[in-house]
C-alpha positions in Angstrom: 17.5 35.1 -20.6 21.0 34.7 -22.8 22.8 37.5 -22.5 25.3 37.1 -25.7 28.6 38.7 -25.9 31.2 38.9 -28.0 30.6 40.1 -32.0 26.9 40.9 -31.2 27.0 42.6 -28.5 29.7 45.1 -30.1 27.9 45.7 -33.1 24.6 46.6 -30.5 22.5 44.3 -32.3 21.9 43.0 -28.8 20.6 46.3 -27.5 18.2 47.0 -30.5 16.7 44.0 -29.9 15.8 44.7 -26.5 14.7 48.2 -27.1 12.6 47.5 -29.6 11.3 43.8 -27.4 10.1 47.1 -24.9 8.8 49.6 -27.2 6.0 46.6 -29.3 4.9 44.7 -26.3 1.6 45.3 -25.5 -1.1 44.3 -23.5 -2.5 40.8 -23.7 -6.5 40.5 -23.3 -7.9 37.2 -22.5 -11.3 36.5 -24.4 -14.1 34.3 -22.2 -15.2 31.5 -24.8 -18.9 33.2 -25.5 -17.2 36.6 -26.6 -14.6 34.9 -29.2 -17.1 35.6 -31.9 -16.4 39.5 -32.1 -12.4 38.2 -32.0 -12.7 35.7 -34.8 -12.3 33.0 -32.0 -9.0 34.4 -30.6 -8.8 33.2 -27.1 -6.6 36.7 -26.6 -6.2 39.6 -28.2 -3.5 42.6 -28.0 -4.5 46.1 -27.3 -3.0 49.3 -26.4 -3.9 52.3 -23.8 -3.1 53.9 -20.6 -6.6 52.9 -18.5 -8.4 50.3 -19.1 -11.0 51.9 -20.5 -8.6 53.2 -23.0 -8.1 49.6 -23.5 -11.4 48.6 -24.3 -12.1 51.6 -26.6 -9.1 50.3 -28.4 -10.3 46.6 -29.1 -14.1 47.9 -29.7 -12.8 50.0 -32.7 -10.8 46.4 -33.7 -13.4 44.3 -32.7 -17.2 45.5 -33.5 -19.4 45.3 -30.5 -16.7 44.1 -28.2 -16.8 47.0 -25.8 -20.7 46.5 -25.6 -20.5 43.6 -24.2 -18.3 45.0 -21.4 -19.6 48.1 -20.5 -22.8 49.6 -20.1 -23.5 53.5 -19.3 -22.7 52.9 -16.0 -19.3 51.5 -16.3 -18.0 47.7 -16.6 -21.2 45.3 -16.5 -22.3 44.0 -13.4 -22.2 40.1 -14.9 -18.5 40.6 -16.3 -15.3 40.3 -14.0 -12.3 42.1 -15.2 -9.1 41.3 -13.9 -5.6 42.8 -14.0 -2.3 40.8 -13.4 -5.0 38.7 -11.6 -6.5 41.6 -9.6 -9.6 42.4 -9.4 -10.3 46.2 -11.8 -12.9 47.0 -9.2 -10.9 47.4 -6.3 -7.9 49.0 -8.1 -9.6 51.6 -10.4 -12.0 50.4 -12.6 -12.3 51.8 -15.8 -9.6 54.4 -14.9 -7.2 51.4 -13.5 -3.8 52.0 -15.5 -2.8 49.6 -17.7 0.8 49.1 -19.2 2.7 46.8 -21.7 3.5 43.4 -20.7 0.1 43.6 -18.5 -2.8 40.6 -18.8 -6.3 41.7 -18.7 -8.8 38.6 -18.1 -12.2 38.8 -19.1 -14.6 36.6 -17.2 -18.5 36.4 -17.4 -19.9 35.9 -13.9 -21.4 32.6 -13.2 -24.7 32.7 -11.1 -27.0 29.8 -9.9 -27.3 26.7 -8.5 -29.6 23.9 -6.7 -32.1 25.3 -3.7 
């Protein structure tokens, strides 16, 4: 990062640019090729919330259907792999895992099968 000085820096143009960088991030989703249709092909998407169910409520109400595809009554579905920063939502919380701005949620569909 370039940390100016001088005129800019006096002036706190500097510092309002970094305060407001912090306040508008938000949290990246990555979309799995064979849900892009209820993104209008967006390989990711933002969203906002505190849990990740928060989360997903948030892009369902963007993105019709979306959240259907992830969850079931009993929670995330069992073919879909959720991951956080790159760990695993099932072993950190689930649908009550907290979620922050500047995190990376990746959305993966479980593969199954193969030769006998």
């Amino acid at each position: 990062m370039i940390v100016p000085d001088g005129p800019l820096e006096a002036t706190g143009i500097y510092a309002y640019a970094q305060s407001w960088s912090r306040q508008n991030m938000a949290i990246e989703v990555r979309i799995p090729t064979i849900l892009r249709t209820y993104t209008g092909g967006a390989k990711s998407v933002e969203g906002s919330g505190s849990t990740l169910a928060e989360l997903i409520a948030d892009l369902d109400g963007r993105f019709d259907g979306l959240g259907d595809r992830l969850m079931d009554d009993a929670g995330l579905r069992r073919f879909i792999n959720v991951y956080l920063n790159d760990e695993d939502v099932r072993f950190i919380g689930g649908l009550a895992a907290p979620v922050t701005d500047g995190d990376t949620v990746t959305v993966l569909p479980a593969v199954a099968g193969g030769a006998r």
